[in-house]
C-alpha positions in Angstrom: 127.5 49.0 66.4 129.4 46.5 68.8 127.6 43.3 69.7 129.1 40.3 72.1 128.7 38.2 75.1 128.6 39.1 78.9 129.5 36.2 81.6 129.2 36.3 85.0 130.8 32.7 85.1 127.8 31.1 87.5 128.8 27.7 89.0 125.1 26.4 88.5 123.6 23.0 88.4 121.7 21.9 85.4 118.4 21.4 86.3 117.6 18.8 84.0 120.4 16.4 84.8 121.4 18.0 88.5 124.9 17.6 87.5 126.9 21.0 88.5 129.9 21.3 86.5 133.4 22.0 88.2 135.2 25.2 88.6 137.7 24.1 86.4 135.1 22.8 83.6 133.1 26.4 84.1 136.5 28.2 83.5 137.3 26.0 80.4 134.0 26.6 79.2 134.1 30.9 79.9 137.0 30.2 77.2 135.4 27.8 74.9 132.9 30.5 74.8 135.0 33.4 73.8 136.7 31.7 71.2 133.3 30.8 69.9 132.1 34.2 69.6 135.1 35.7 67.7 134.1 32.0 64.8 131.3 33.4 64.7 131.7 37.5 64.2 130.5 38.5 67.7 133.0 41.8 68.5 133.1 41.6 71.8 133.5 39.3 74.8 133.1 40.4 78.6 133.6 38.9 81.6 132.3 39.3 85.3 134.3 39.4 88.1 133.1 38.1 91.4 135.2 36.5 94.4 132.8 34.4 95.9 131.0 30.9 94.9 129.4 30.4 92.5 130.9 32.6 90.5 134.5 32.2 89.2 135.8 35.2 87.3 138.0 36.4 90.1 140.7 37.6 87.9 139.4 39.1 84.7 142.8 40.3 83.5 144.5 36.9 83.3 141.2 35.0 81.4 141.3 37.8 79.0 145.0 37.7 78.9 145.2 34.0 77.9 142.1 34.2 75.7 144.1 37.7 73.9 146.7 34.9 73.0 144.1 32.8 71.4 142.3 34.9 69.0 142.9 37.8 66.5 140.0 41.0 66.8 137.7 40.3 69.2 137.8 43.0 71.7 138.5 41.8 75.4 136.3 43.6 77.9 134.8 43.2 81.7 131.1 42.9 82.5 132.0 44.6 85.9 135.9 45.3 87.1 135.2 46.9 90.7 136.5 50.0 91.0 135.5 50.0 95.0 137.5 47.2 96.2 140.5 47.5 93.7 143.6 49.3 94.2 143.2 51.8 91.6 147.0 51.5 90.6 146.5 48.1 90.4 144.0 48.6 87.7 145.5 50.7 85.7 148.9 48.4 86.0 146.8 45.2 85.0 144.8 46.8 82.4 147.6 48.3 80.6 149.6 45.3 80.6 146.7 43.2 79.1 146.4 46.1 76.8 150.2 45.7 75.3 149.1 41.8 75.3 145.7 42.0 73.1 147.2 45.2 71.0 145.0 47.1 72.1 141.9 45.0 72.1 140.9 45.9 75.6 138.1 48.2 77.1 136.5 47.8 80.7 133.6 47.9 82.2 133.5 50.1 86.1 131.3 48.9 88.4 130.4 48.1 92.0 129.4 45.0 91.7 126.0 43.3 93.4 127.8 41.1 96.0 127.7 43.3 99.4 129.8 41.1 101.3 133.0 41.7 98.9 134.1 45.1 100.7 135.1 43.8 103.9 136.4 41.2 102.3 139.3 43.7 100.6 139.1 46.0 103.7 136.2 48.6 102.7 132.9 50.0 103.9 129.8 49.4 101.2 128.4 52.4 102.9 131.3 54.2 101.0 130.5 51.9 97.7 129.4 55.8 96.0 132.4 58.0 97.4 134.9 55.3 96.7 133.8 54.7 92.8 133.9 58.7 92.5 137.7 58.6 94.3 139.5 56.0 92.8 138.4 56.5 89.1 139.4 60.0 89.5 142.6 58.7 90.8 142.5 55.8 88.0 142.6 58.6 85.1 144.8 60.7 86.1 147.8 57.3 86.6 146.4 56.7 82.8 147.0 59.7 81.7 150.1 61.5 84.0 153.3 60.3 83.5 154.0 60.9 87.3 151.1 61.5 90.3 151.4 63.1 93.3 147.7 62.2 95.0 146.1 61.9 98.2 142.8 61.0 99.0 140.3 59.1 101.7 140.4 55.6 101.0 144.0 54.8 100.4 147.5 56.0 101.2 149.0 58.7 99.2 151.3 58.8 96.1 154.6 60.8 95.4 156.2 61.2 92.4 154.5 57.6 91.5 154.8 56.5 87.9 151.8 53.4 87.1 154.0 51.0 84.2 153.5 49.8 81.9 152.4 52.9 80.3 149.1 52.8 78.0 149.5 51.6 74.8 150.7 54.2 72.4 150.1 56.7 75.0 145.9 55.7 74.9 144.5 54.8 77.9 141.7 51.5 77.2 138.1 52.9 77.0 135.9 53.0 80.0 132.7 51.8 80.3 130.6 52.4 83.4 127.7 50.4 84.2 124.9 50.7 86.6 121.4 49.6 86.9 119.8 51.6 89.1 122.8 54.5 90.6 122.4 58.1 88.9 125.5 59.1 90.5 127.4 56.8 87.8 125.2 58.0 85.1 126.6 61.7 86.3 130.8 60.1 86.3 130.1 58.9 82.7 128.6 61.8 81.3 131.3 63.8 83.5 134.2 62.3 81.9 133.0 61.8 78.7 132.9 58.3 79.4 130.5 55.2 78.2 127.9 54.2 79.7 126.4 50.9 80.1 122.5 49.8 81.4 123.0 46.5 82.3 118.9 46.3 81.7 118.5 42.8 82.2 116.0 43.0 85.2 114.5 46.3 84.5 111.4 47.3 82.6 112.2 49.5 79.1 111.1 52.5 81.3 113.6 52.6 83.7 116.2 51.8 81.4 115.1 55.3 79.4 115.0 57.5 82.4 118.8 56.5 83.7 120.1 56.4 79.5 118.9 60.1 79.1 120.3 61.3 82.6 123.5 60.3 81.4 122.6 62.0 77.7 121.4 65.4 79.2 124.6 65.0 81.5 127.0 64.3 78.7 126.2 67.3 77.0 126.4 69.2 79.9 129.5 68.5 80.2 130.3 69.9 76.7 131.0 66.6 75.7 128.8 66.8 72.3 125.0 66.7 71.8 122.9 64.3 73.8 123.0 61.8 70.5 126.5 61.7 70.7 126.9 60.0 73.9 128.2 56.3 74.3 125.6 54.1 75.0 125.9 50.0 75.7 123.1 47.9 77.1 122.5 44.3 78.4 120.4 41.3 77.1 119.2 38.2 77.9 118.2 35.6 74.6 117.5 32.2 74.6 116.7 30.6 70.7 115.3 27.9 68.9 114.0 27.7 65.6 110.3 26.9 67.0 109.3 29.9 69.9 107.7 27.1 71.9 110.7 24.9 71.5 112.3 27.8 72.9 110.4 28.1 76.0 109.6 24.1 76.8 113.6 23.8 76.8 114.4 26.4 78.4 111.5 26.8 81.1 113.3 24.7 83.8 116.8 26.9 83.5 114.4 30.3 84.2 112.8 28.7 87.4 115.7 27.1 88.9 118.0 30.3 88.5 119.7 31.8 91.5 119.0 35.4 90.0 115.7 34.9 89.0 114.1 31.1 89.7 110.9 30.6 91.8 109.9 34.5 91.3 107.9 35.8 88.5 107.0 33.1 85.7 108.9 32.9 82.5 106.1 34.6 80.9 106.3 37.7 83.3 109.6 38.0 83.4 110.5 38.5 79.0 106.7 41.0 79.6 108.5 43.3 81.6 112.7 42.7 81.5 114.4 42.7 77.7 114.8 38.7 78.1 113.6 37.0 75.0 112.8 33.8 74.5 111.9 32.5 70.9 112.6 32.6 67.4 115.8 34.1 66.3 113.3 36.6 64.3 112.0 37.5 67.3 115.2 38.5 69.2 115.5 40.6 66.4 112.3 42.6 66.6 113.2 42.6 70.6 116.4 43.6 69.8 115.5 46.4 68.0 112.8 47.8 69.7 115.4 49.0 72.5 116.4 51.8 70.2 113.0 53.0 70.5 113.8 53.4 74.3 117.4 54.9 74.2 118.1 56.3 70.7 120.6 54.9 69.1 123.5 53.2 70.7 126.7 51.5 70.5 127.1 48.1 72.1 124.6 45.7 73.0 125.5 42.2 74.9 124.1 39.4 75.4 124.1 36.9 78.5 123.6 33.1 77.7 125.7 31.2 79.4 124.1 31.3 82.6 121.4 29.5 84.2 123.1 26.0 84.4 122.8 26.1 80.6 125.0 23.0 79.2 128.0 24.5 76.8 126.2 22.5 74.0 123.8 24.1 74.1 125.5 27.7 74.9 127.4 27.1 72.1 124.5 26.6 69.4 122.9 29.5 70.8 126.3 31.5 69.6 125.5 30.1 66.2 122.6 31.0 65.3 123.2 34.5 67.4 126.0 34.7 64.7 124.7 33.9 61.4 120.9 34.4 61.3 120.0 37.4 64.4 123.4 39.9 64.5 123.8 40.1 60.3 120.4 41.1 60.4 120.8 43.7 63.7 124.0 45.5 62.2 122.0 46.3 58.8 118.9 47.7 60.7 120.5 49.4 63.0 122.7 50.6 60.1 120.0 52.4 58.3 118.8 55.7 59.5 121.5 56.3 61.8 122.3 59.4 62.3 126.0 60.3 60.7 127.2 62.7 63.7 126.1 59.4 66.1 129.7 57.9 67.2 130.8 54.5 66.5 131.7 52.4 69.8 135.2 53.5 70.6 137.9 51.4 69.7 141.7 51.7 70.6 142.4 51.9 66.6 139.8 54.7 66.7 140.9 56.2 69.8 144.5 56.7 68.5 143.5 58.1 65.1 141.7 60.8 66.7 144.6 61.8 69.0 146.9 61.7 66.1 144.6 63.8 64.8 144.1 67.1 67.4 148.0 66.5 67.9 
């Protein structure tokens, strides 16, 4: 079981002081936070990527790039890298290239993203959003995994005898991830491929989250993929801590009801009823935590967002503390025991090559 950190790398003032920080100071702190998660035995760190204010993760590839030079196993990932408005062979070029860079601590995260403006913006229709996920992951595959393409499609001109460098690490493409809230369609390319999938549940009740898990796990063994179990599950969370639960909520009350995502909507108390956000003790993000195996089975990667909200980097970075020594120690030995032994581990690139070494 993988756990880490999701950003979306929200330009947001702090409601308590007003003070908004800068780009440059949001950016600093996106690292700060990254490092902090590998001190602290976190596995993973993703980032968003967005091209509009507030947000500024524009370029995943080269935050993840420098932070690869600046740590030693913590596995580099995307919260969202937009497979609509991407060049597909861009993609694979920039992904394997961080890939050589982080030796092959790299998977990604597809998605479409939840801003709709971005498709004109890099010349595409979001009434095509679906048809262009479907065309240029298709097309994103096959430049992973054939040494030369010859493609044509709708959405972009065709290739001839093309050749995507650098080639994948050791000949393994970096695992794929797809998320979606609320689109069966990329449950169905998931299970299809034999692909991960990840419920970004964050503003959903436990229900929906269930239904849209076990279409992908009916769909991945359709597929012939392995037994519903065996599919590659990740979800999203949303925790904030304090030793005392109504420390917990004073402190973090005015961040809920100022946030662009969520603010001056349902009250804090709604809101952690009916979503997976917790706010409290660090013993109760752990009975939270693991309650969501009661909705999916059991699963691979969970992630947390807390650096969002206009939350101070103090205080983001305590929260990484006691996430790493008092609530995921405890979560990796629960969801340890019972575990099924034919249930996958998160895929990993050492994993990954093992297995090809393997069949070959």
């Amino acid at each position: 079981m993988q756990f880490g950190i999701f950003s979306v790398g929200d330009v947001t003032p702090d409601p308590t002081t007003g003070r908004t920080p800068t780009e440059h100071e949001r950016i600093k702190a996106m690292v700060a936070i990254a490092l902090k998660a590998e001190e602290v035995g976190l596995d993973v760190f993703a980032t968003g990527e967005h091209h509009n204010p507030p947000f500024v993760p524009s370029s995943p590839t080269t935050m993840l790039g420098y932070i690869a030079a600046r740590t030693e196993r913590l596995i580099l990932s995307t919260a969202t890298t937009l497979i609509t408005t991407n060049d597909p062979v861009k993609i694979a070029e920039d992904y394997a290239m961080l890939q050589h860079l982080a030796e092959g601590r790299v998977d990604l995260m597809m998605g479409r993203g939840n801003t709709g403006p971005v498709y004109p913006w890099f010349g595409q229709d979001i009434r095509q959003g679906i048809p262009l996920a479907v065309e240029n992951y298709a097309l994103l595959r096959r430049l992973w995994r054939e040494d030369v393409v010859d493609w044509q499609g709708r959405f972009r001109t065709p290739l001839q005898g093309f050749t995507s460098t650098p080639r994948p690490l050791d000949g393994i493409p970096p695992f794929v991830w797809h998320g979606s809230i609320r689109s069966p369609e990329i449950a169905e390319q998931a299970a299809y491929y034999g692909d991960g999938f990840f419920h970004n549940n964050i503003f959903w009740p436990a229900e929906h989250t269930r239904r849209m898990v076990d279409l992908y796990r009916e769909r991945f063994a359709h597929w012939g993929h392995g037994t519903p179990e065996q599919a590659i599950v990740g979800l999203g969370g949303q925790v904030f801590m304090r030793r005392n639960s109504q420390d917990a909520v004073r402190e973090f009350r005015p961040y809920f009801d100022n946030a662009p995502v969520y603010g001056h909507g349902p009250s804090l108390e709604e809101f952690t009823e009916q979503t997976p956000l917790t706010v409290g003790s660090p013993q109760q993000v752990i009975e939270r935590t693991l309650s969501f195996r009661d909705s999916v089975g059991d699963y691979q990667r969970q992630l947390f967002l807390m650096d969002h909200a206009g939350l101070p980097l103090k205080t983001v970075l305590e929260q990484l503390d006691i996430l790493g020594e008092e609530v995921v120690p405890v979560l990796r030995t629960e969801f340890a025991a019972g575990r099924p032994t034919d249930v996958p581990d998160a895929p990993t690139h050492a994993g990954l090559l093992a297995r090809s070494q393997a069949a070959s």
